[in-house]
C-alpha positions in Angstrom: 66.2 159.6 125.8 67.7 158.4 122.4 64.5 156.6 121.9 62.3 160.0 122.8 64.8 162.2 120.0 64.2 159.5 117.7 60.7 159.5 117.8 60.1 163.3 118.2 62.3 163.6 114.8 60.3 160.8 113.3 57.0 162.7 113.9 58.6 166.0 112.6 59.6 164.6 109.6 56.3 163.5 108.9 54.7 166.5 109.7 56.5 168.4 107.4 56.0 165.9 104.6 52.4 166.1 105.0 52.6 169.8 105.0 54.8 169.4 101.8 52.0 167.7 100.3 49.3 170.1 100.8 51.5 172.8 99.9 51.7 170.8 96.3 49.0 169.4 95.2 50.1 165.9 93.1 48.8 165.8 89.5 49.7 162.0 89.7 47.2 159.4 89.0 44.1 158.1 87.2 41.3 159.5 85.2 38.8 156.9 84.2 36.4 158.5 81.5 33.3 157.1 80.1 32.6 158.9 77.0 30.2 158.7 74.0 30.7 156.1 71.2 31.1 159.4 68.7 34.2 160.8 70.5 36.0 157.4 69.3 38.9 159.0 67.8 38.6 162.1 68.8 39.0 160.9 72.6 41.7 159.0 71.4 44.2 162.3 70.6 42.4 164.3 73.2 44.1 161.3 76.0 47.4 161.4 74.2 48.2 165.5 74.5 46.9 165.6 77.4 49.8 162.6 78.6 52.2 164.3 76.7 51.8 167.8 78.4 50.6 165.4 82.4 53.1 162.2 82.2 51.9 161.4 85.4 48.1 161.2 84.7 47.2 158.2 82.9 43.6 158.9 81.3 41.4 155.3 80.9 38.5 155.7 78.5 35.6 153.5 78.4 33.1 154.1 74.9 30.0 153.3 74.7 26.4 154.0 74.5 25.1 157.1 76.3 22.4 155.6 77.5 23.9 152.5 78.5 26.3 154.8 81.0 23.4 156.7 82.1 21.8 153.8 83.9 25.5 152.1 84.6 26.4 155.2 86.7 23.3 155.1 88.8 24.0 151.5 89.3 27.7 152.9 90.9 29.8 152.5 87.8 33.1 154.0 89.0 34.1 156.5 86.7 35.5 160.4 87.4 33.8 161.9 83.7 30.9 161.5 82.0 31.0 162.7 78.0 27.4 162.5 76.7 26.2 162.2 73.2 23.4 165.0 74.1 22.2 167.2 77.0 19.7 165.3 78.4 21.9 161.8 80.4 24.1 164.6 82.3 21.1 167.1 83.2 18.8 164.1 84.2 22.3 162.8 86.7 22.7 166.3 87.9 19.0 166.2 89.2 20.0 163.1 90.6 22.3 164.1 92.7 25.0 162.5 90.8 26.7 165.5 89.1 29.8 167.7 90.6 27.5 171.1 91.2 28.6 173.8 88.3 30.1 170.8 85.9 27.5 170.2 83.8 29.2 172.3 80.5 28.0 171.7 76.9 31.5 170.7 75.0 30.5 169.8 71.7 27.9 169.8 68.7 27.7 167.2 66.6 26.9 166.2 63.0 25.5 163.3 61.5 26.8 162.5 57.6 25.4 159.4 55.8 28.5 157.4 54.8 28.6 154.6 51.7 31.2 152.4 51.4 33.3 152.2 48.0 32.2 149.4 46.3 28.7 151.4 45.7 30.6 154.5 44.8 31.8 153.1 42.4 28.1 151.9 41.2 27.3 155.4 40.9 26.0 155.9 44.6 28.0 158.8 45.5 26.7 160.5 48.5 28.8 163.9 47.3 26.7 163.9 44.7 23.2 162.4 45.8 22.5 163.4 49.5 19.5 161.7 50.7 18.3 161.0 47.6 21.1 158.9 47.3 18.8 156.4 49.8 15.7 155.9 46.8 17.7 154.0 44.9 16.6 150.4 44.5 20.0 149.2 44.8 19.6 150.3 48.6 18.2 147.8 50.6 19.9 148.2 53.9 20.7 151.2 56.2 22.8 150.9 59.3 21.8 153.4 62.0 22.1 153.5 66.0 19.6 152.2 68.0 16.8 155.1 68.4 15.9 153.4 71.3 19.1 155.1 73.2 21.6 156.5 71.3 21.1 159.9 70.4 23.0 159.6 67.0 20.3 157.2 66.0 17.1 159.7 66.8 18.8 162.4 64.9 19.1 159.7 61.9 15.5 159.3 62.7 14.8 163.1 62.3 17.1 163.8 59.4 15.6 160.7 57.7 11.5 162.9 58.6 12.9 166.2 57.4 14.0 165.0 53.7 10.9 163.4 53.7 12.3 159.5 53.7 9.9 158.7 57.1 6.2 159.2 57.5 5.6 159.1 61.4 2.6 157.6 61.9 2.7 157.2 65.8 4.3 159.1 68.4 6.0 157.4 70.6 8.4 158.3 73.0 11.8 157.2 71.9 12.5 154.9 75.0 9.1 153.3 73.8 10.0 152.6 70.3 10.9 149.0 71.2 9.6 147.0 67.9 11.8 149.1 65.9 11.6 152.1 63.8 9.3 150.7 60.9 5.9 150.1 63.8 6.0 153.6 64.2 7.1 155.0 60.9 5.8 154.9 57.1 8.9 153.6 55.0 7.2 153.9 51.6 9.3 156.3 50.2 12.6 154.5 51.5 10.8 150.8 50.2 9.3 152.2 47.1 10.6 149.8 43.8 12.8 148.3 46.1 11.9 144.3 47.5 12.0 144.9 51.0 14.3 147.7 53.1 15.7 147.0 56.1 17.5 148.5 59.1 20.0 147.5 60.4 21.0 148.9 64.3 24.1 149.2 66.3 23.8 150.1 69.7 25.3 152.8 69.4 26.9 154.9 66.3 30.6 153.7 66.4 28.8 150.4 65.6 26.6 151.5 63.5 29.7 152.8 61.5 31.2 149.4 61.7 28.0 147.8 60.3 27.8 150.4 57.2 31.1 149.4 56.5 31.2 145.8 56.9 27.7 144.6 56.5 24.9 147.3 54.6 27.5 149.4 52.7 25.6 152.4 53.6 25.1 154.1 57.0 24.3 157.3 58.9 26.8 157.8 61.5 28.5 160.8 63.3 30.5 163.1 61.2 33.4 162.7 63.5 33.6 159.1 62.4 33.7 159.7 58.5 36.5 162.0 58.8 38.6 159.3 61.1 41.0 157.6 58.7 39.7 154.0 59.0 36.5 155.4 57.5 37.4 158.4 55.0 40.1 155.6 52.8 36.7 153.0 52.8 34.4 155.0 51.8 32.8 158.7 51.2 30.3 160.5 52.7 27.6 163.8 52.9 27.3 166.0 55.8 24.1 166.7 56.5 23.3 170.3 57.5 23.0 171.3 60.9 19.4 172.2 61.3 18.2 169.1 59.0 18.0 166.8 62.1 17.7 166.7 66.0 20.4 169.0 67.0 23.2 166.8 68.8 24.2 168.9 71.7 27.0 167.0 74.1 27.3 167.8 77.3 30.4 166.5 80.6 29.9 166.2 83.8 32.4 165.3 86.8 30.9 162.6 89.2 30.1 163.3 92.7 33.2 163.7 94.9 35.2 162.9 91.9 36.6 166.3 91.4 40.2 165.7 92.3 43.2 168.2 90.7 43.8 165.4 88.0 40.3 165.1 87.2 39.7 168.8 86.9 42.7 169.1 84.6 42.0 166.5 81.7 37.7 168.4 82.4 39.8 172.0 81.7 41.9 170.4 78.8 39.2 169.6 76.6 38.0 173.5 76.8 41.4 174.8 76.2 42.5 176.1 72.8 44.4 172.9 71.7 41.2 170.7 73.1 38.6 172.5 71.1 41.3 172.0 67.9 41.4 168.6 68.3 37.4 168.2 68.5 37.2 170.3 65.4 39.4 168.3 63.4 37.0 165.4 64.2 33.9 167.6 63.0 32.9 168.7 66.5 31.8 172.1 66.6 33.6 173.0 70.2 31.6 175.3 72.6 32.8 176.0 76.2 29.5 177.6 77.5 27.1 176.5 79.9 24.2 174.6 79.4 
């Protein structure tokens, strides 16, 4: 009989934890992200308020190429978030079957600003002052860009190099296609002209492009919200290129399939809320929180 109490108050008492727990959903865990190489710092201050306001969420963040996560998560890459550089990776998952239905939101616009490093400031190449011209100049041999292969930082370079009249396309190619690199498919004369040879120079995806302009070619075009980060803004300066000069860099999220757990959902409605959109603003993100 003591043995019978002792398990009957046993099962009880696990009943009504379990009943405990659904009545209170736990905020505690993990939320791994795989976000966009041009969110680098801004991703950075988005995890830490979001820790400060959730101790008990611990947010991991993996950066990288868009494109490169695209074909990772179809391959299973266990992540709960997926921050694009454009529209088209999350749209081409959802159709997949691979999106949460109704999270597919556009969070962001970008901007691309071509960035030179200090030691050719100081030469006279001030891209405050010069724009694209700033690229004619025979003391510019070099230009570090994303790859246009993938990364959609790199085919807006690619568009905002066209529309100030820098590149001649002289076959169209789709941009997956453009395997031999930019200069079998576009006219450089007015980039090569008086110069001995121009080159470019890709990262595979804009963060490194960044990181080449500034170790390497001295002169880049990289996202916006990279020039403004301090590591960039003390080594050099840059110009922000307007919005409708180039392919217009709309970044959409997405929640995985059957990742939408309460933790998961939180950090996704963070990054709309007020303080969210602020900090992607301060990082040259114009913030949206409409659907695509």
């Amino acid at each position: 009989m003591v043995r019978l109490k002792l398990l009957l108050f046993v099962l009880l008492g696990l009943a009504w934890t379990a009943q405990g727990q659904d009545a209170v959903p736990s905020l505690r865990g993990e939320v791994r992200v795989a976000a966009a190489a041009s969110l680098n710092f801004a991703m950075a201050e988005l995890e830490a308020a979001f820790e400060v306001a959730h101790p008990d969420i611990r947010i991991i963040v993996q950066l990288g190429s868009s494109a490169n996560f695209f074909t990772q998560l179809q391959q299973g890459l266990p992540v709960d978030l997926f921050f694009s550089a454009n529209a088209e990776y999350p749209r081409l998952l959802e159709e997949l079957g691979l999106a949460e239905p109704g999270t597919r939101r556009l969070y962001a616009v970008g901007r691309l600003a071509l960035w030179v490093h200090n030691s050719l400031v100081a030469q006279g190449l001030d891209p405050r002052a010069l724009g694209m011209d700033l690229l004619r100049d025979p003391r510019v041999t070099q230009l570090a860009i994303a790859n246009p292969i993938h990364a959609p930082y790199g085919r807006a370079g690619v568009t905002l190099l066209e529309h100030y009249g820098l590149l001649r396309r002289t076959q169209e190619v789709a941009w997956r296609e453009m395997r031999m690199g930019i200069p079998a498919y576009f006219d450089l004369a007015p980039l090569a002209q008086g110069k001995r040879s121009f080159d470019f120079v890709y990262g595979n995806n804009v963060a490194q492009a960044a990181q080449l302009a500034a170790t390497a070619t001295g002169v880049g075009l990289i996202a916006y919200s990279l020039a403004l980060a301090d590591d960039l803004s003390r080594l050099g300066e840059f110009w922000l290129a307007p919005i409708e000069s180039h392919l217009r860099l709309e970044q959409e999220v997405i929640i995985l399939t059957g990742q939408a757990r309460p933790e998961v959902r939180a950090f996704y409605e963070f990054v709309f809320s007020a303080e969210g959109r602020n900090i992607l603003q301060r990082y040259g993100f114009l913030p949206t929180g409409g659907s695509p």
